[in-house]
N, C-alpha and C positions, 0 to 999 in steps of 0.2 A: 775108413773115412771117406768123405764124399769128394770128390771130384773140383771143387771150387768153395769159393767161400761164398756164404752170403751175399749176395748183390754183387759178384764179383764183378762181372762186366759194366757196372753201371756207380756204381758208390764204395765207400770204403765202410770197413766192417773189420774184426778182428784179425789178424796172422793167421793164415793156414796152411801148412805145409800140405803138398798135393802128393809129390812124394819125394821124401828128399834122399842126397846120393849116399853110397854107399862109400863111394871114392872121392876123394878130391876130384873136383871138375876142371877139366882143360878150360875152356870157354864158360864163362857165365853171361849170360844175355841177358840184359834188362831191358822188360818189353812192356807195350801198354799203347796207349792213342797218344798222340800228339799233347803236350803240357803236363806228363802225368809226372815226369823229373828223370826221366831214364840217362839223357846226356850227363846229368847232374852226378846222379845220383852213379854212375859207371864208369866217368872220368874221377870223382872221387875215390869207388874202390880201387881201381885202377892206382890211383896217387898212393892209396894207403897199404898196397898190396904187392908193388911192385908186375904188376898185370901190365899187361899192355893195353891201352884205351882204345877201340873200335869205334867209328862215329858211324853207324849205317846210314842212316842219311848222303854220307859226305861218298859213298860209292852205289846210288841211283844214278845212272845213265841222265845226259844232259835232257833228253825228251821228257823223259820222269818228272824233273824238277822243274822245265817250264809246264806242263802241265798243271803241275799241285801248284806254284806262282799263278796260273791263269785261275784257279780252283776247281782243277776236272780232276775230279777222282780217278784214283788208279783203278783199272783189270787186273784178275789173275795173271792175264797176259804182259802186260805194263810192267807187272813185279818179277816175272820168270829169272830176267836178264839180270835184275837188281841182287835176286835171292843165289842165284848161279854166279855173284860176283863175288857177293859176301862169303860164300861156301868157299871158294875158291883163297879167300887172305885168307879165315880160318887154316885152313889146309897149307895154308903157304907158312901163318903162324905157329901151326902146331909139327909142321917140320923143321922151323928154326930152335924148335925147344922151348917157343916160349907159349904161359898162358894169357888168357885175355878177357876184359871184362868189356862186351860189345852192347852199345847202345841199340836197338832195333824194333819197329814196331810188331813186329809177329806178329797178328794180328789173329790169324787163323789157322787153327791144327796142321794144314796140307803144307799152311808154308812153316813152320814150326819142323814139322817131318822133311821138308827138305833141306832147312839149315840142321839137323841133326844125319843127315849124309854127310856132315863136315868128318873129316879126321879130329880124334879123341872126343871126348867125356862132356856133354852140354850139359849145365843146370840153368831153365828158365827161372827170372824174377818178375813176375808183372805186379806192376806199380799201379794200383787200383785209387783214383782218388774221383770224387761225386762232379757228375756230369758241370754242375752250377761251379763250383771251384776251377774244375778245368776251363770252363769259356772266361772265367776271372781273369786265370792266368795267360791266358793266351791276348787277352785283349789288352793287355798289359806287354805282352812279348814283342822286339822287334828286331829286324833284322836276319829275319829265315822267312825259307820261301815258301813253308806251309802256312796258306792261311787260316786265321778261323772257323770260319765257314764250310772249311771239310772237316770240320771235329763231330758232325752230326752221321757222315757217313763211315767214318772210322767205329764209332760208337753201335755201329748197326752190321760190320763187318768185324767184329773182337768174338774169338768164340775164346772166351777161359781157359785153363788148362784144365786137365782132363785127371781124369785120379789116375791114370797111366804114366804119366810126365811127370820127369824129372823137375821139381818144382818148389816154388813157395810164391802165394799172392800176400803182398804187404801192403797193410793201409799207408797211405803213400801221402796222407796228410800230414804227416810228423814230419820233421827236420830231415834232410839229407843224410846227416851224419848218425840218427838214429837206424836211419833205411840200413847205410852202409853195416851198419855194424851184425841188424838183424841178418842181411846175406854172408857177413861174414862167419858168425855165428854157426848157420845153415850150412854152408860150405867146407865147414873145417879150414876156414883161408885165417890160417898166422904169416903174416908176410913181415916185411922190412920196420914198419909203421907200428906195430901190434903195442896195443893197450892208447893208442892216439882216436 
């Protein structure tokens, strides 16, 4: 199978598992640009799975976040500290025993390979929803400190997942609860909640 799905980076198109795990995954990341539902859509599995809920955003270094508030796009560099943060709860979550369903924009392979130096088992989700949709919802979003206005350079820094990666890209236009269920599905995750 190929590597991505149809338009992956840019519109939604059919389910395509990139490759999916063998095991139950410790950590499941749900990744994508900014408004694609990853919060949503991760705190929900999370509720429905007994998972612990990650907000990546909520552990970017205070500089990070008046930046993306001023609208200066992040560096490789900018993200190092953020991606070395994330790694590090991972690591802290998966020695307290437990698993977790982390919101996160991954954006690009390099940083994708360094949140998979976390301790146990990643399967990425990326939530693929059409460029026009995403600035809908965004311009409709309020109350977080990414603005609109870097959804263009997000858009232009997304590399897909790769047909090596632990993976599934979902059309991320459907209801939350449909998302959830297709990662649940893909995951082998029967948790507390199952058949909800």
């Amino acid at each position: 199978m190929t590597g991505t799905m149809p338009g992956a980076g840019t519109g939604a198109g059919a389910d395509a598992h990139i490759r999916p795990p063998r095991e139950r995954p410790d950590h499941i990341v749900v990744m994508g640009v900014s408004g694609c539902g990853k919060s949503t859509v991760a705190a929900d599995l999370a509720r429905r799975t007994g998972r612990r809920f990650l907000e990546g955003d909520m552990l970017h270094p205070e500089a990070n976040r008046r930046a993306m508030a001023a609208g200066i796009a992040l560096t490789d560099a900018d993200r190092a500290p953020w991606l070395a943060a994330i790694v590090a709860e991972l690591d802290a979550r998966h020695g307290a025993g437990e698993r977790t369903a982390l919101s996160c924009s991954a954006l690009r392979r390099a940083y994708r390979d360094t949140l998979r130096g976390a301790a146990g088992r990643l399967l990425f989700i990326h939530l693929v929803v059409p460029p026009a949709e995403l600035a809908r919802r965004l311009a409709h979003r309020s109350g977080h400190f990414m603005p609109a206005g870097l959804l263009a350079s997000q858009l232009a820094a997304l590399e897909p997942l790769d047909a090596d990666e632990l993976g599934l890209a979902l059309d991320a236009t459907r209801p939350p609860a449909d998302l959830v269920a297709a990662i649940r599905r893909a995951a082998g995750e029967f948790g507390r909640n199952e058949g909800n």
